[in-house]
LUMTI-881226 format. One record per residue (C-alpha): x, y negated, z negated; chain. Coordinates in steps of 0.001 Angstrom, whole numbers, padded with zeros to 6 digits. Layout:
        xx        yy        zz   mol
         X         Y         Z     A
...
//
This chain:
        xx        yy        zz   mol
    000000    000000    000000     A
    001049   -003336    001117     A
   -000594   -006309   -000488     A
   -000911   -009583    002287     A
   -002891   -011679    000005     A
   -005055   -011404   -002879     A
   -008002   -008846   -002078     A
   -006577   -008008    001241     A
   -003759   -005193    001745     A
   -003032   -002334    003789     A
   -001761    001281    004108     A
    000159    003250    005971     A
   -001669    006602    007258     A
    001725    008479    008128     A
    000046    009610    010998     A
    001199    013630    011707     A
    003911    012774    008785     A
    005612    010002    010422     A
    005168    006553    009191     A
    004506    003323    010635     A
    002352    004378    013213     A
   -001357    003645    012101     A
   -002028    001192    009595     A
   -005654    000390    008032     A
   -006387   -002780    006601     A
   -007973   -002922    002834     A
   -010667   -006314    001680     A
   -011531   -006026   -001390     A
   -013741   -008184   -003766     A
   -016311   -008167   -006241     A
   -018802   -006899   -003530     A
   -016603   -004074   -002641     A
   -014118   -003025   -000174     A
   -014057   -003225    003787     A
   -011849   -000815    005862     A
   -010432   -002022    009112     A
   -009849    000673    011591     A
   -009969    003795    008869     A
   -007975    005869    011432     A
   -008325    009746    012325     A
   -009722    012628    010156     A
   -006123    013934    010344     A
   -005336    011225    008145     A
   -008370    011638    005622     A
   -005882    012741    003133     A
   -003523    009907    002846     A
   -006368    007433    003414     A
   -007499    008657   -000156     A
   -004194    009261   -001634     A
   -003066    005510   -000787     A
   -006576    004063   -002111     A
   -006680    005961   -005146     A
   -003308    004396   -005577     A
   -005229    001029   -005588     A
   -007832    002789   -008049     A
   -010040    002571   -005071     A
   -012374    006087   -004088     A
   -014248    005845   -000603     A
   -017475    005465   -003216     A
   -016436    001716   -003069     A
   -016123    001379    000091     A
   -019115   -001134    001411     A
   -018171   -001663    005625     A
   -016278   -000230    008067     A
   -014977   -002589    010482     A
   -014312   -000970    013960     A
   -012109   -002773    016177     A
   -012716    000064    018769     A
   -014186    003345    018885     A
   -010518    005050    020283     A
   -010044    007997    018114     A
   -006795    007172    015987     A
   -008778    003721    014899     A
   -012561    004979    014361     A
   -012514    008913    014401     A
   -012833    009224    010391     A
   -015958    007157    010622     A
   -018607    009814    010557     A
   -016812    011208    007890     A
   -016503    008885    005391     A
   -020075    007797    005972     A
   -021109    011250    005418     A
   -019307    011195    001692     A
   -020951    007822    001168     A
   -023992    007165    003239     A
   -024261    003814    001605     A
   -021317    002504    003718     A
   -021888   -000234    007161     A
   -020388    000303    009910     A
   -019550   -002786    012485     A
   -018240   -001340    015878     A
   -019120   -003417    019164     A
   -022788   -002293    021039     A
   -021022   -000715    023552     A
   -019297    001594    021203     A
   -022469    001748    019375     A
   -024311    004556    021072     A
   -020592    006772    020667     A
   -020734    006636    017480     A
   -024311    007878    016612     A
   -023388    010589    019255     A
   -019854    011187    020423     A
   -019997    014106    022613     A
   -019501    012218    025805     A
   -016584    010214    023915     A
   -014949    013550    023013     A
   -015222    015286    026129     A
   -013847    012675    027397     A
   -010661    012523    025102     A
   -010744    016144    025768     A
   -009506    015738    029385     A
   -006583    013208    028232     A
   -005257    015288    025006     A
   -006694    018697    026384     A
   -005314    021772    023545     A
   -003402    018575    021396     A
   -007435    017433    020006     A
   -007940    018682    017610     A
   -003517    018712    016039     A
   -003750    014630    016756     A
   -007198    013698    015520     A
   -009531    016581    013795     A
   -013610    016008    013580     A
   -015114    013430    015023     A
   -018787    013315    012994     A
   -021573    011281    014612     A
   -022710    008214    012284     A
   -026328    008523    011234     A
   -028295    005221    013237     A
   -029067    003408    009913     A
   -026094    002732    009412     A
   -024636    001410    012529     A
   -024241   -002874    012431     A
   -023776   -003772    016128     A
   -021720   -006713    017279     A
   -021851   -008252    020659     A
   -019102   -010999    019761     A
   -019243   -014724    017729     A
   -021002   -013403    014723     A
   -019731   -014031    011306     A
   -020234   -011176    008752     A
   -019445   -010694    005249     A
   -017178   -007569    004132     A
   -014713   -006971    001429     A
   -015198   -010239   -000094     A
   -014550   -012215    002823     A
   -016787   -014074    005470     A
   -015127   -013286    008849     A
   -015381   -014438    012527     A
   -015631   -011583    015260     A
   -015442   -011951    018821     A
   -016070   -009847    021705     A
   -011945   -009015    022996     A
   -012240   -006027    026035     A
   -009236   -005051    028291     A
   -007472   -002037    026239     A
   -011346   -001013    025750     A
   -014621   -002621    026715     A
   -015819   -002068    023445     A
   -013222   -003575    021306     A
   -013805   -006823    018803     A
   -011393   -008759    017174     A
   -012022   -009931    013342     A
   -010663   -012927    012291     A
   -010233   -014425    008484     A
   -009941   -018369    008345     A
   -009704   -018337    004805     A
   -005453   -016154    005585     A
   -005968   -017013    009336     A
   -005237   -013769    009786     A
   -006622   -012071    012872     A
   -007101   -008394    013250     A
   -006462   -007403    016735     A
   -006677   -003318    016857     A
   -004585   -003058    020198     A
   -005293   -006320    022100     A
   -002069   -007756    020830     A
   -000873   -004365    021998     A
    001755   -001963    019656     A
    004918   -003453    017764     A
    007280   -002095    015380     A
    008234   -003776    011752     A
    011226   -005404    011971     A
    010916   -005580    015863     A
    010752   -007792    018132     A
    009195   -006230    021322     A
    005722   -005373    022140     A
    004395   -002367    024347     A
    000846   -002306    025564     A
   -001088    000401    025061     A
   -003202    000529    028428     A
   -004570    004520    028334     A
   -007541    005443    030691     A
   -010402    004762    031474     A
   -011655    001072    031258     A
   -008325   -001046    031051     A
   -009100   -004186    032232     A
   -005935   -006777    032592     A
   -008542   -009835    033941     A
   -010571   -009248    030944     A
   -007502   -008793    028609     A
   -006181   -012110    029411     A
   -009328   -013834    028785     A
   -009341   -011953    025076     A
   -005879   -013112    024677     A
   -006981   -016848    025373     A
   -010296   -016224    022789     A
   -007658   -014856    020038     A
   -005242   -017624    020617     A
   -008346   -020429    019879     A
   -008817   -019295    016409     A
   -004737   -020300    016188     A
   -004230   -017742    014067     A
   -000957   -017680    011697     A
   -000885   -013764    011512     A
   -001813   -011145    013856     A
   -002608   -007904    012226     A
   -002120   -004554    014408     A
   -003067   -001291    013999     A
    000011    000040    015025     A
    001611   -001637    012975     A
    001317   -004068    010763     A
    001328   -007711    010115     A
    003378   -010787    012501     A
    003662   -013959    012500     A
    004218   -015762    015713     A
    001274   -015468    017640     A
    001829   -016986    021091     A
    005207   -015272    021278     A
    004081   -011863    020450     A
    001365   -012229    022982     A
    003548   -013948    025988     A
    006208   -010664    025536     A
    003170   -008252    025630     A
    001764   -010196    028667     A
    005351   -010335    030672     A
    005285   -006481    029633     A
    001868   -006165    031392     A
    003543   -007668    034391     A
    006042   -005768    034566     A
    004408   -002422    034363     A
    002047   -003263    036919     A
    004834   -003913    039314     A
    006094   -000519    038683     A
    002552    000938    039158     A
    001559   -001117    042226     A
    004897   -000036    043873     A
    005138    003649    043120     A
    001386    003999    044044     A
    002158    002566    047717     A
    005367    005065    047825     A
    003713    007692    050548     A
    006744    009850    049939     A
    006397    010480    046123     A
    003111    012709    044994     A
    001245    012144    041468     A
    003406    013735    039145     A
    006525    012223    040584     A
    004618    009197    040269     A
    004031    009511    036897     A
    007730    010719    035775     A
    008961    007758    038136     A
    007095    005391    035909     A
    007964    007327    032469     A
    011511    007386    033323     A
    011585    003451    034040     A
    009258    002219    030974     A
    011460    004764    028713     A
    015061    003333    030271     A
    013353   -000936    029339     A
    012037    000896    025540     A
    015501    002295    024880     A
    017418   -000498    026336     A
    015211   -002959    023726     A
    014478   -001112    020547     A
    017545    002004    021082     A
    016526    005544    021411     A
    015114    006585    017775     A
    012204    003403    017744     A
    011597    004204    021393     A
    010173    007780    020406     A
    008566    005981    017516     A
    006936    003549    020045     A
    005758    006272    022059     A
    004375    008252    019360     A
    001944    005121    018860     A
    001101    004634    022679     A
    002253    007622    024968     A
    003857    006317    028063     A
    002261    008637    030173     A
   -001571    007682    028838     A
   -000739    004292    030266     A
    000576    005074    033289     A
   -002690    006823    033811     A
   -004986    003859    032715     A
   -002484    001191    034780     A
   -002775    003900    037893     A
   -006122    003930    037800     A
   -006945    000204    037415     A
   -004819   -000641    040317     A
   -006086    002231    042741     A
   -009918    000765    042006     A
   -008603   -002601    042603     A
   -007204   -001837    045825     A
//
């Protein structure tokens, strides 16, 4: 646990063991406690372990803030609301209807992690209607103590919001402000299939950067501080990927999995080059390299 200010910490899920990968953010007040992003089932355990340690039990827990429905941010949902049904959850309306039945959600995983599912993330439980708060964007809602500002922030996912606290001016960004290492400078986007959308992206950079937020707060991982920055190096990162995409996809002589390893090999040489060989595996533990070649791929073969 990881205190940022009074009422409002985190924890590290040591996602498969390893840490720094998936981080959920803790409000807490006198009305309760909020969770930001509670992670996968496969992480139930030290979820529990690392709020107990805060004399927290998931009893106390009053919302569920979804920044996305992706399975390493929201897939303990359905669980946690199961051991207390008196818990919100806030997850965009497009995400919504997933989350009172994910079957088409998990079938759909299913064909990017194929045998891995169930290793990586474990159940997936539907959340019962009642308890589902949808968002469309601009609201302002109450959790953990705090009265926060939401708004509507697609391009990793069409269904991912962005919650922002004026009272820390602290914005939590799930993976719009894409995946960064503590103690690291450089910042990977996380752009897996199926709906990346880089027009829409920029546009939900541009609604973050209004709130002028002193702290962006990522799922993977952690806290930063120097907003525009962090966003221009994930944006010239987004450039440069594309480039790579748009020119391997127009190479007749190269077939899809030379494609793919062409694209691997180059995003892996810029990683290692940056961050050295170690943090490069631990960036690509948080956002596989060959999950975004796939989304990237397919944006840029509908756009053409």
């Amino acid at each position: 646990m990881i205190t940022l200010a009074a009422g409002l910490d985190y924890v590290d899920l040591n996602f498969l063991g390893v840490p720094e990968i998936i981080a959920t953010a803790v409000l807490h007040g006198t009305s309760g406690v909020a969770l930001i992003d509670p992670g996968p089932s496969t992480t139930l355990g030290s979820l529990t372990a690392s709020l107990a340690r805060m004399s927290i039990s998931i009893g106390d827990v009053r919302q569920i803030l979804l920044t996305h429905i992706h399975l390493d941010h929201a897939g303990v949902t359905g669980t946690l609301v199961r051991q207390n049904p008196a818990i919100e959850v806030f997850v965009h309306e497009r995400g919504a209807p997933h989350m009172i039945d994910p079957s088409k959600l998990l079938a759909s995983a299913g064909r990017l992690y194929g045998l891995e599912m169930d290793r990586l993330w474990g159940d997936f439980l539907p959340v019962p209607p009642d308890r589902i708060r949808s968002l469309k964007g601009e609201e302002r809602i109450s959790a953990g103590g705090r009265n926060l500002e939401v708004a509507y922030t697609p391009g990793h996912a069409s269904h991912h919001v962005t919650y922002f606290d004026p009272s820390t001016r602290m914005a939590f960004v799930g993976d719009t402000a894409g995946i960064r290492r503590p103690g690291r400078d450089h910042v990977m986007p996380p752009t897996p299939p199926p709906d990346i959308d880089l027009d829409a992206w920029r546009v939900s950079e541009d609604r973050i950067l209004s709130w002028d937020p002193d702290t962006l707060f990522l799922t993977h991982f952690g806290p930063f501080h120097g907003t525009r920055v962090h966003f221009q190096d994930m944006t010239e990162r987004l450039a440069l990927w594309s480039r790579i995409v748009r020119r391997l996809l127009v190479d007749a002589s190269l077939d899809e999995d030379q494609r793919l390893n062409a694209f691997m090999g180059e995003a892996l040489l810029e990683l290692k080059r940056k961050v050295g060989g170690t943090e490069a595996e631990q960036y690509n533990r948080a956002g596989r390299l060959d999950y975004s070649w796939q989304g990237l791929s397919r944006y840029w073969k509908k756009r053409a």
